[in-house]
C-alpha positions in Angstrom: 88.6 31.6 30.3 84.9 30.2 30.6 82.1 32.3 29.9 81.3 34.1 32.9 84.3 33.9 35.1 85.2 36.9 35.9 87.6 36.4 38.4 90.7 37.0 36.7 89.8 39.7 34.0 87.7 41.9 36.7 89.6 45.7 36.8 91.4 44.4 33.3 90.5 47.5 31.3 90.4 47.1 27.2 90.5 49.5 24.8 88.4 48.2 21.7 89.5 50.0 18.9 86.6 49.5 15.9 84.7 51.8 13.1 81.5 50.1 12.7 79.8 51.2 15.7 77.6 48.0 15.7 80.7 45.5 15.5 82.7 48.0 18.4 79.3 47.4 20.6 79.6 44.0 20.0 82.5 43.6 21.5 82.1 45.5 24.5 79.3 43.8 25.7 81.2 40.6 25.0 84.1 41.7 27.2 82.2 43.4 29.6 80.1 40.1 30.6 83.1 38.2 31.4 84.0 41.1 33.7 86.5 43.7 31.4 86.2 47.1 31.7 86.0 48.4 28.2 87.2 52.1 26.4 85.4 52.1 23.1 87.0 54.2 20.3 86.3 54.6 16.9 89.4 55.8 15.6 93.2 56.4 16.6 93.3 59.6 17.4 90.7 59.0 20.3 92.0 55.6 21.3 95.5 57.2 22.1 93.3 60.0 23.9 91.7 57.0 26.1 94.6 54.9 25.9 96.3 58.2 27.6 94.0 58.6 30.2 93.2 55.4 31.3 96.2 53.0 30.6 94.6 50.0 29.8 96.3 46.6 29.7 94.9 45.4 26.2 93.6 47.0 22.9 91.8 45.0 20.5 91.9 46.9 17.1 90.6 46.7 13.4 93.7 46.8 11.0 91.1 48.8 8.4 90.4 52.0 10.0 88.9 54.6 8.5 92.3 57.1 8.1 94.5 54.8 6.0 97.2 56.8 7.4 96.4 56.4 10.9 95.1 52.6 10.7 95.3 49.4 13.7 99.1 49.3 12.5 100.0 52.6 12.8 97.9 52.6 15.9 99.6 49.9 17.6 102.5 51.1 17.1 101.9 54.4 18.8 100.3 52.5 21.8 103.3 50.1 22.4 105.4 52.8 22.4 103.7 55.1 24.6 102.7 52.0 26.9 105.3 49.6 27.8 103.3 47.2 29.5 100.4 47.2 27.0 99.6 44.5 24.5 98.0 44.0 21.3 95.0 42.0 19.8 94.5 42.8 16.0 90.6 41.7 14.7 90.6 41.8 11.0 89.0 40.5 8.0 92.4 40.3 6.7 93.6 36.3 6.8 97.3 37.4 5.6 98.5 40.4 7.9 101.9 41.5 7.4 104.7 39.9 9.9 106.2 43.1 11.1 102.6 43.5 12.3 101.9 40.3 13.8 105.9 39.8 15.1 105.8 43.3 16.7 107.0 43.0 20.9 103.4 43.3 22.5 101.4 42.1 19.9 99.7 39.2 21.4 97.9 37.7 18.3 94.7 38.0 16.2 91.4 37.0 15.6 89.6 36.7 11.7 86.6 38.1 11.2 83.8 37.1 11.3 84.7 35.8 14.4 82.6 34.7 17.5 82.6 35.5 21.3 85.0 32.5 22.1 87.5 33.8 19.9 87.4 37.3 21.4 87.9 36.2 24.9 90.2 33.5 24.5 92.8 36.3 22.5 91.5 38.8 25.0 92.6 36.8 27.9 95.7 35.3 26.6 96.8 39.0 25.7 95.9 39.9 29.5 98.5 37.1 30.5 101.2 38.9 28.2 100.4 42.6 29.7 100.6 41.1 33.0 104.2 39.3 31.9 105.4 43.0 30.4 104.1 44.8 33.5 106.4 42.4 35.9 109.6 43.3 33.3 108.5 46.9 33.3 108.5 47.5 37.0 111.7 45.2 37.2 113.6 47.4 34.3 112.6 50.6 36.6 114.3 49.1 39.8 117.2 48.2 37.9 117.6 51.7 36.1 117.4 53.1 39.8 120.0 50.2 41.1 122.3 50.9 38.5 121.9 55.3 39.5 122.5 54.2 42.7 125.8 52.1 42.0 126.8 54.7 39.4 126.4 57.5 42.2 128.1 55.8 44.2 131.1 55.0 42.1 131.6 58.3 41.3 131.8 59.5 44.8 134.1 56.8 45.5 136.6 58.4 42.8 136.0 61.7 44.0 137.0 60.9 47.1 140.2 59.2 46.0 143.8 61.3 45.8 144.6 61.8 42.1 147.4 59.3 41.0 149.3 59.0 37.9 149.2 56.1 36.1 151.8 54.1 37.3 149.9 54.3 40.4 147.2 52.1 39.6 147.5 49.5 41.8 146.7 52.1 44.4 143.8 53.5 42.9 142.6 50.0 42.3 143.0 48.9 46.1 141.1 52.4 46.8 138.1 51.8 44.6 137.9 47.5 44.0 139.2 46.9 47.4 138.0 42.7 47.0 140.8 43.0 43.9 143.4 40.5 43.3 146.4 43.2 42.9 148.9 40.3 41.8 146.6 38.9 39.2 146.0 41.9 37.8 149.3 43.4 38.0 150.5 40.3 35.8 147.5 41.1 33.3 148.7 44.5 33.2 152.3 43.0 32.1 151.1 40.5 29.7 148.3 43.1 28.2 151.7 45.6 27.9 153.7 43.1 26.2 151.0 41.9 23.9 150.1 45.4 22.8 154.2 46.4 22.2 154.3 43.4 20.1 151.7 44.3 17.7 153.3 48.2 17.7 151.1 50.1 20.2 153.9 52.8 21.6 154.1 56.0 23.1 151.5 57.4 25.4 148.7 54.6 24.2 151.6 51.9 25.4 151.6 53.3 28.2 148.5 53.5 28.9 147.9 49.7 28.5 148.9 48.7 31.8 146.1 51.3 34.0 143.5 50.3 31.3 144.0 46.8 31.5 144.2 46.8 35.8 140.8 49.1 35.8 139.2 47.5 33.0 136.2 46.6 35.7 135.4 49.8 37.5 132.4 49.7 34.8 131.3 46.5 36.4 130.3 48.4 39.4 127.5 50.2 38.2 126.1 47.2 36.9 123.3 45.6 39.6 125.2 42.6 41.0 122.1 40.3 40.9 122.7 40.7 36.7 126.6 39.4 37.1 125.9 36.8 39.3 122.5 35.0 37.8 123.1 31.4 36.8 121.0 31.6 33.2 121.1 33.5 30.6 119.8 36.8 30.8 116.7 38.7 29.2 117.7 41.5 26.4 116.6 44.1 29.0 119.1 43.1 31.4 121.8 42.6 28.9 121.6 46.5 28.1 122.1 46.9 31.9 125.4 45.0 31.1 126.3 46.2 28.6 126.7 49.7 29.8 129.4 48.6 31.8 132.5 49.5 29.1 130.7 52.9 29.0 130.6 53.8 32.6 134.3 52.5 32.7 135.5 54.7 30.2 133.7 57.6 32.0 135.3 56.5 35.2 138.8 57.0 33.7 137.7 59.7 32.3 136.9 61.4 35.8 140.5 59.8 36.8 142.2 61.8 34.0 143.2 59.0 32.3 142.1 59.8 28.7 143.9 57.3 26.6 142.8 54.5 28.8 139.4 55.5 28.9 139.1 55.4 25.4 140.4 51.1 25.0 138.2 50.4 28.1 135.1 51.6 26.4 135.8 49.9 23.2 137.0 47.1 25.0 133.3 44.9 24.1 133.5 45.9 20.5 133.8 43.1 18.0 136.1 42.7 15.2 133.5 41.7 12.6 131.5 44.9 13.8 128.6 42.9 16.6 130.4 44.3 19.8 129.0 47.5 21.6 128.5 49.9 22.6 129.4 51.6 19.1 129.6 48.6 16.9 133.3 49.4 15.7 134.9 47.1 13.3 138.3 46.0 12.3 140.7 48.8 12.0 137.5 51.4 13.6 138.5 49.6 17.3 141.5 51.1 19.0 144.5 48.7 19.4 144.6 49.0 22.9 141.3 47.8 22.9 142.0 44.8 20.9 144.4 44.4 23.3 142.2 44.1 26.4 138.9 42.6 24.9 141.6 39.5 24.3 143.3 39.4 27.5 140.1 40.1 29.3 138.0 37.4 28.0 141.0 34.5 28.5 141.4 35.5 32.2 137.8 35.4 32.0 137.5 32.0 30.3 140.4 30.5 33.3 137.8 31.9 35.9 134.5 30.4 37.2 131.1 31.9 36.6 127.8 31.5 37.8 126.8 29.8 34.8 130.1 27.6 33.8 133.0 26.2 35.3 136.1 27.7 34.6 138.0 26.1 31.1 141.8 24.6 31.3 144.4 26.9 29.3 144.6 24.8 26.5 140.7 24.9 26.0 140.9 28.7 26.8 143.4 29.0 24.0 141.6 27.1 21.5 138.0 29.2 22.3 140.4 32.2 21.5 141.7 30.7 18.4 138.0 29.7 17.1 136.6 33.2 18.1 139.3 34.7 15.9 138.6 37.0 13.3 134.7 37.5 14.7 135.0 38.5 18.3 138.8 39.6 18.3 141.9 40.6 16.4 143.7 38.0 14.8 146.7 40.1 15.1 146.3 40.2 18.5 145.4 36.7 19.5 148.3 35.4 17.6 150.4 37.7 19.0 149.1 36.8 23.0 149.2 33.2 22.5 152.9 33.6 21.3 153.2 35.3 24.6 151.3 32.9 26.5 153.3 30.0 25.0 156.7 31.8 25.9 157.4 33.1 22.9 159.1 36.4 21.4 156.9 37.6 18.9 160.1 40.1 18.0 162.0 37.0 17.5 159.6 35.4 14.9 159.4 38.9 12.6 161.3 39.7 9.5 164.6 41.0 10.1 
């Protein structure tokens, strides 16, 4: 930004956070002649007092404050966490600051003392930029936490409003609450998910469960935003959280449907067998079988079906992603046991007598 223009930082308000009173002048009347509004504080406790009551969109602050304790690290900290949409320039006289300083979401860089005017308003406005960047993804992360209230809400009423069913009445419930459901696909997912889980010695009451869990997997999805499920690119880490909810608000669903076994493989249905999954990070032996079950039958109907972002993959290539993804994202157990099934196979037949 040239000296002067103050077209684009006019009502940008910094926070200049700097003990020597001379160098803390300095840089206010550097800012404030290319048009910033500037809060001048000489320590942390009274920029997080200004910070508080004004909101500014930048702080520029000395690492080396006066309170070891309480110095421009510990202080930026505090500010990024009160202040989503704020961002960071450090000015120091150190030429080596420490990474988890300058790598820190919101810090936008940092200028060496003794540095000049240029430097100050070119890291000035380039931090302006980012706080405008995190102010768009902070207003967008609000309408999407009130989308996905709304959806929620209205999923919930949906099931309230919806006969209890045992479970062997699932298809009925699913017609009720996913009425755009394909009831034959998913009834044969429901088989194969059954099979596949008697095979690798699910029984009793989780057995039977399989079949609901597997048909209502999705009811999650629901509370999700749709523009999220449907965008052709890969999506931000704030919007995968908003995703990644959905084995949690499944579970609950079932939950409110009575259907406690089920609702306890749908919401460990994302987990991942080396431990990377969510929502709890279970590993191995920690994620319910039925679970194992679904996450593998899930993803290959997933894989045959076309997305947004990819065109659906032939059963053989399906197959194979399972085979390669074996052991990290899913059971091995299981996905030998499914692709016996898938092939035709008995997996009975193939034990030890």
């Amino acid at each position: 930004m040239a000296d002067g223009d103050t077209s684009t930082a006019t009502q940008t308000t910094v926070l200049v956070v700097e003990d020597d009173s001379l160098t803390r002048q300095c840089l206010c009347r550097w800012l404030e002649s290319d048009g910033y509004r500037t809060l001048a504080a000489e320590d942390a406790d009274q920029a997080l007092a200004m910070a508080t009551a004004d909101r500014p969109a930048v702080a520029i602050c000395d690492v080396e404050l006066k309170t070891p304790s309480r110095n421009g690290g510990w202080l930026s900290g505090q500010l990024l966490k009160q202040h989503a949409s704020m961002t960071v320039v450090f000015a120091t006289a150190n030429h080596q600051l420490p990474v988890e300083l300058t790598m820190r979401p919101g810090v936008s860089g940092y200028v060496i003392k003794p540095y000049s005017k240029h430097h100050i308003l070119a890291a000035v406005g380039d931090a302006r930029l980012l706080a405008h960047v995190r102010q768009t993804e902070a207003v967008r992360c609000e309408r999407l936490a009130a989308e996905a209230e709304r959806l929620r809400a209205d999923l919930h009423g949906r099931i309230g409003a919806t006969p209890m069913a045992g479970q062997e009445e699932w298809p009925t419930l699913l017609k009720a609450l996913d009425p755009a459901a394909d009831i034959g696909a998913q009834t044969r997912l429901a088989s194969l998910a059954h099979a596949v889980a008697g095979d690798i010695g699910v029984s009793g009451a989780a057995l039977r469960s399989v079949p609901t869990a597997m048909a209502l997997r999705r009811l999650g999805l629901q509370a999700v935003p749709s523009e999220l499920l449907t965008a052709p690119r890969r999506l931000a880490r704030v919007e995968r959280e908003f995703v990644h909810r959905y084995p949690s608000q499944g579970r609950e669903a079932l939950l409110l449907l009575g259907f406690i076994d089920a609702a306890e493989m749908v919401g460990a249905m994302r987990e991942r067998w080396d431990g990377l999954g969510y929502p709890g990070k279970l590993a191995a032996a920690e994620i319910p079988a039925g679970a194992a079950v679904l996450a593998v039958v899930d993803s290959f109907a997933a894989m045959q079906s076309s997305r947004s972002y990819r065109a659906a993959l032939e059963m053989d290539a399906a197959a194979e992603r399972l085979c390669l993804r074996s052991g990290t994202y899913f059971s091995p157990r299981v996905v030998e046991a499914f692709l016996m099934r898938l092939r035709g196979a008995d997996p009975a037949a193939a034990r030890p007598a």
